[in-house]
C-alpha positions as CSV (number, residue, x, y, z in Angstrom):
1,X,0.0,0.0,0.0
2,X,1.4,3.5,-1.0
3,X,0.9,6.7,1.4
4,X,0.9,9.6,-0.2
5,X,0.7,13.2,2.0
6,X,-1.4,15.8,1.4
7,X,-0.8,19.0,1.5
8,X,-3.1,21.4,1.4
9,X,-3.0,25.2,0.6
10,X,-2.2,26.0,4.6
11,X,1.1,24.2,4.2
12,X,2.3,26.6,1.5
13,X,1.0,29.5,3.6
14,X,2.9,28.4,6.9
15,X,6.3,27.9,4.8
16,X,5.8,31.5,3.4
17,X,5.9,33.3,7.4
18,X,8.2,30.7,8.7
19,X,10.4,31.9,5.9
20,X,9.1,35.5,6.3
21,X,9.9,35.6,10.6
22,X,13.0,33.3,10.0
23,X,14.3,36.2,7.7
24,X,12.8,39.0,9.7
25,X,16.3,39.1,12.1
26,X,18.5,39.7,9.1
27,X,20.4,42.7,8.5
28,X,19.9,46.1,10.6
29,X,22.3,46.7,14.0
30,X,23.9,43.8,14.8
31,X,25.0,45.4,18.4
32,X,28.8,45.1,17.4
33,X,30.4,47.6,16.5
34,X,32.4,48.1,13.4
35,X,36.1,50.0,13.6
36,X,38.0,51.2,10.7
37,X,38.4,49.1,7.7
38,X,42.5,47.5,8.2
39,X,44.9,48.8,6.2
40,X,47.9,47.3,4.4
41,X,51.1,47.5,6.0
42,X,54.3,48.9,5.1
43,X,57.1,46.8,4.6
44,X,60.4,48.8,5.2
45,X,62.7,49.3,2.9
46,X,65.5,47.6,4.4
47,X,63.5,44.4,4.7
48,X,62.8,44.8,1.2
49,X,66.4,45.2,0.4
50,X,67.3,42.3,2.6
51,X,64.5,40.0,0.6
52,X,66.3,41.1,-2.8
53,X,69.4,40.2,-1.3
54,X,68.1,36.6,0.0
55,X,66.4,36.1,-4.1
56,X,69.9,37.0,-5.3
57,X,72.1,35.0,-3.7
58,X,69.8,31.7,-3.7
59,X,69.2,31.6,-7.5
60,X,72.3,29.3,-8.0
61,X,71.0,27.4,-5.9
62,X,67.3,27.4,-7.1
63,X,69.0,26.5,-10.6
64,X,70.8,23.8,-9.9
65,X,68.4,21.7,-8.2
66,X,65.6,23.1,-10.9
67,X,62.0,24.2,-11.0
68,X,59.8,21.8,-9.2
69,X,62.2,21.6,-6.1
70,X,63.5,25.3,-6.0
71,X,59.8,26.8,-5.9
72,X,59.7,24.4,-2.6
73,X,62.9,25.8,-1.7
74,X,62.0,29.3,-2.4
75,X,58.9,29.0,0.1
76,X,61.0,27.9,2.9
77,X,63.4,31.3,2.1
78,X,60.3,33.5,2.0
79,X,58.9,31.6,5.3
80,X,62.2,32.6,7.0
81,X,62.6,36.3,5.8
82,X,58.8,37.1,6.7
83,X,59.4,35.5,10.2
84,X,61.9,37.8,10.8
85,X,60.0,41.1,10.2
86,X,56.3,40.5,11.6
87,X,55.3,43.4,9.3
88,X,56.5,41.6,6.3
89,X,54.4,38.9,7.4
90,X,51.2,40.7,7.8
91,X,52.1,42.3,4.5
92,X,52.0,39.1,2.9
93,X,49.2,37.6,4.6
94,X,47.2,41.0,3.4
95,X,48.1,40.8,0.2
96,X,50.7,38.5,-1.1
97,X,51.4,40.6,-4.6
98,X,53.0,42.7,-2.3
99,X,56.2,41.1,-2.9
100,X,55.8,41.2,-6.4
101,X,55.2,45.1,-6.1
102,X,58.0,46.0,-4.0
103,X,60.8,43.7,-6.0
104,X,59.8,45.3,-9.1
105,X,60.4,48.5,-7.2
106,X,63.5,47.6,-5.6
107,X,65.1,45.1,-7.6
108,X,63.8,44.5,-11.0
109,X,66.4,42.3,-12.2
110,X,67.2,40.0,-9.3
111,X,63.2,39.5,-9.8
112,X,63.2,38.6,-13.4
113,X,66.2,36.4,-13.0
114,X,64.1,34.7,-9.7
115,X,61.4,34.0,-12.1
116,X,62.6,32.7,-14.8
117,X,64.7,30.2,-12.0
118,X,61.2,29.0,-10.4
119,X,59.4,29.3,-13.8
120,X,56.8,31.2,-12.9
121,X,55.0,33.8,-14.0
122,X,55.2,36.4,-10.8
123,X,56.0,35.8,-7.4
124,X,52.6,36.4,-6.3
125,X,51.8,32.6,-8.0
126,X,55.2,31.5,-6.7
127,X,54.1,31.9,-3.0
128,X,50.8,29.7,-3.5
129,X,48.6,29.4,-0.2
130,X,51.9,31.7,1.7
């Protein structure tokens, strides 16, 4: 034997204010308040200097062992020099093009000689889920 429910037209109505209350507590003051929006810190410019240093020196490196192992390589160096300046860090973790931005200030050609090591396309896709 097969059951079958019926539902009349006072189901559909009931759905509509369940759904109706149940969104009625959306939105408006949530009784929190909201400070400024964060901004994106500054990394110095000797940290900057130090991270072109750090991409210039480890290229040999990065070459000889080749792509696939240097970009894991390359990770652990950036891991290191962002520990060492918190502000770096939170630069990174705000926006992680940042390096890109501040090599092709800094250093242009240490940069293009780093990516063409890691084979990539910019540092930003270099540092992955940094």
């Amino acid at each position: 034997m097969r059951w079958t429910v019926r539902r009349g037209p006072t189901t559909g109505v009931l759905l509509a204010v369940a759904a109706a209350s149940g969104l009625s507590g959306c939105g408006g003051d949530s009784g929190y308040e909201q400070g400024p929006a964060p901004t994106e810190p500054t990394i110095s410019q000797a940290t900057v200097d130090e991270l072109c240093g750090i991409l210039d020196t480890q290229q040999g490196t990065w070459h000889a062992i080749g792509p696939p192992v240097a970009r894991v390589a390359f990770l652990g160096a950036m891991r290191l020099w962002a520990v060492r300046d918190l502000t770096a860090n939170a630069a990174i973790s705000y926006d992680n093009g940042i390096v890109d931005t501040v090599t092709i200030r800094s250093c242009p050609e240490v940069r293009t000689d780093t990516l063409a090591v890691l084979d990539v396309p910019d540092i930003r896709t270099a540092l992955g889920g940094f």
